[in-house]
Structures are given as C-alpha cells and as structure tokens.
C-alpha positions as a printed Julia matrix, in Angstrom:
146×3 Matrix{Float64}:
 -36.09  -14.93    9.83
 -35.16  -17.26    6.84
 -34.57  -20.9     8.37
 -31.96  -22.75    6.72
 -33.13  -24.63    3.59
 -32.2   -28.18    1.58
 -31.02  -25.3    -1.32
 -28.39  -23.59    0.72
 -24.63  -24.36   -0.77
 -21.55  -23.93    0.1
 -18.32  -23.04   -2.0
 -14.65  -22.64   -0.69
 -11.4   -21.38   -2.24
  -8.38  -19.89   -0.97
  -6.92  -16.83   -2.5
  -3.2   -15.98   -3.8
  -2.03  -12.51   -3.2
   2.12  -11.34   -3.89
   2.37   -8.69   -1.65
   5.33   -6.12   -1.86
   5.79   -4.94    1.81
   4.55   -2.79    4.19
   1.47   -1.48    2.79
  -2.19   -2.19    1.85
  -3.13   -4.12   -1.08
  -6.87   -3.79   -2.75
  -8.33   -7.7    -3.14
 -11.72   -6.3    -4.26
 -12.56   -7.78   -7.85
 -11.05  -10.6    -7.48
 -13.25  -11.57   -4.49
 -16.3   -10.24   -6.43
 -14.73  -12.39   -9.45
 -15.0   -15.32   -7.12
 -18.08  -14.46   -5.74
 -19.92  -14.01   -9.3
 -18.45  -17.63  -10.2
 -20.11  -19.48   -7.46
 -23.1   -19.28   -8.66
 -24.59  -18.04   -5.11
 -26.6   -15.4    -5.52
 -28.01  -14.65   -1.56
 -25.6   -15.87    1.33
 -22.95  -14.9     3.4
 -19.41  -14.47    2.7
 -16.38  -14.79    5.51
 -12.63  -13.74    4.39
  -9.9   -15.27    6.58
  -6.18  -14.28    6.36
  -4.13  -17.53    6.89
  -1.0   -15.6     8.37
  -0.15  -14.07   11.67
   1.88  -10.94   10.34
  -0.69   -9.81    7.79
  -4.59   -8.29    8.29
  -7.82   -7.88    6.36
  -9.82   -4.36    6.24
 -12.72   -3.02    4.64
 -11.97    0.52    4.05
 -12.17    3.41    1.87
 -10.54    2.93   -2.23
 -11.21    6.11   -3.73
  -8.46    8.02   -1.98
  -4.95    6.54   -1.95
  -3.83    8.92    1.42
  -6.62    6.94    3.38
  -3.91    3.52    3.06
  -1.07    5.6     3.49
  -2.01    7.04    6.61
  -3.46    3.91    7.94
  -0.24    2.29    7.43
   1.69    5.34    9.13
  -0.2     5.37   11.81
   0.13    1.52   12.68
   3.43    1.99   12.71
   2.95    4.6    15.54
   1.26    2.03   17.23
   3.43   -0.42   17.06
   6.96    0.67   15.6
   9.27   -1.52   14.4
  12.31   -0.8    17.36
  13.81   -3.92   18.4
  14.32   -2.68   21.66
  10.26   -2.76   22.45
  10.28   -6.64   22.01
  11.57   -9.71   23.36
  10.35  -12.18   20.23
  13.13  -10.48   17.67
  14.25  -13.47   16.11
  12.54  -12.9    12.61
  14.25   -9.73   12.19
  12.63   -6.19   13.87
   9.33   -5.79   11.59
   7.87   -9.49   12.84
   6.75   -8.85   16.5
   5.16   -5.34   14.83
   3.48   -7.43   12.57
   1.97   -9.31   15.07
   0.72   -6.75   16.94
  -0.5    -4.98   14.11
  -2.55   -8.15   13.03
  -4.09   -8.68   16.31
  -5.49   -4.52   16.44
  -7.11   -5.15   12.81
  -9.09   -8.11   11.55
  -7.7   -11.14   10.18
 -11.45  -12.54    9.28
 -14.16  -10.95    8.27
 -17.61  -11.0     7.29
 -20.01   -9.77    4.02
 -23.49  -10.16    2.8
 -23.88  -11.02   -0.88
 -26.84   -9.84   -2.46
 -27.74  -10.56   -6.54
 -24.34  -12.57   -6.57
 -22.47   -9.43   -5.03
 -20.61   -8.69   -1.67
 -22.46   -5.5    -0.09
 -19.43   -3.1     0.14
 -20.5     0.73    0.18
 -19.4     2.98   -2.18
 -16.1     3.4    -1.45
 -15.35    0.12    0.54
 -12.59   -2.24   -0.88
 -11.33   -5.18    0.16
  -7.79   -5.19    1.46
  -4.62   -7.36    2.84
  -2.56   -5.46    5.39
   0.85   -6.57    4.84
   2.5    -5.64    8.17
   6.14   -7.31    6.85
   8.85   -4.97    5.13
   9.59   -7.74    2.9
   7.54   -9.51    0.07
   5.49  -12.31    1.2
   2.89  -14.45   -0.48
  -0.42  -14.45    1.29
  -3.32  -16.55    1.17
  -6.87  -15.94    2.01
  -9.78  -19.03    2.75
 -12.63  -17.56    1.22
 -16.08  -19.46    2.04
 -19.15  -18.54    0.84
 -22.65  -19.94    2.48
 -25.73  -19.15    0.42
 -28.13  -19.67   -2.5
C-alpha cells in the first residue's frame, strides 16, 4: 500500500454539458481531455453531477440501443404521471427526475493510469438527463494523484 507522498497534487474543474432532454449524453473525451491536461499521470479521479434531476453512468458506447433502453426502462421505473406524485410543481418530468437520480449515481469514481481514466473497452462516460427539456449541466471534476 502506497502511503500518501509530499508529490501527490490535486487539480479541480467543473465541466459544461448542453443537454437536449431526456436521454444519455457521452462526456468521455472531454474528461480524458481534462485528465491528459493535468499533468497527473497515477491518481484517482471522482465525477460529481451538481444537479438533483440529472445522473452519471459508466456504461457501454459501442451500441446506441444500450442508452435507449436504459432510458426506456427508467421511465418504467419511474414514469412521468402526475398522479404518482405530490411534489408536481416543476411540471410532471421533475419528481421522475428525482427519483431517477437517486436509483443511478450522481458521483462517481475512476483510476487513472499513464494520465488515463481506466474505462474498459466499451465504457463511456455519461450524464443522464432525466428532464424533457434542455438544461445546462455541470460536473466538479477532481482529480488526486501524481
């Protein structure tokens, strides 16, 4: 076990992301992008959503169905019927949205390795954005390493 050292760093940022709607949106390169500029080659890296009605996932980007279906069936697990909730005042998609974010992650972790994050294969990086409407999302991205 490697014991914290005097050469460990830290960097922060927060990251910018226009979302569309309802739907998943891939944030991969520009966290590598990110990552790579740092200038930390070994550490940790922790993603946090700043929003209550959006998620983050790692999950599959080579087939587009995988985000379609995960977004169909959240919305089985929490439709968007006004008649389900009592907190209705930001229109019928918010309490959803809410409930969607708390079943998924809104923070999560990855090792960085030679100045990359350690996603498999075919892991991405990705908002859920719960909300019908557009929104603008950001994401604190911290990065502890050397």
């Amino acid at each position: 076990m490697k014991v914290a050292e005097a050469g460990m760093q830290q960097q922060q940022s927060t990251l910018v992301t226009q979302t569309q709607g309802l739907g998943l949106y891939e944030i991969t390169n520009q966290i590598c992008n990110w990552v790579a500029s740092t200038g930390i080659k070994d550490g940790l890296l922790t993603l946090m959503i700043q929003h209550t009605s959006a998620s983050l996932t790692i999950q599959e980007n080579a087939d587009p169905d995988v985000q379609t279906d995960l977004v169909d069936a959240l919305e089985r697990l929490a439709p968007s019927d006004p008649k389900l909730y009592r907190h209705i005042a930001e229109g019928p998609d918010d309490m959803p949205a809410h409930v969607k974010s708390a079943l998924t992650d809104v923070s999560i972790s990855i090792p960085v390795a030679n100045g990359k994050p350690r996603l498999g294969t075919w892991q991405g990086i990705y908002i859920i954005e719960h909300r019908r409407a557009p929104h603008t999302r950001h994401t604190a991205l911290h990065l502890l390493g050397e």
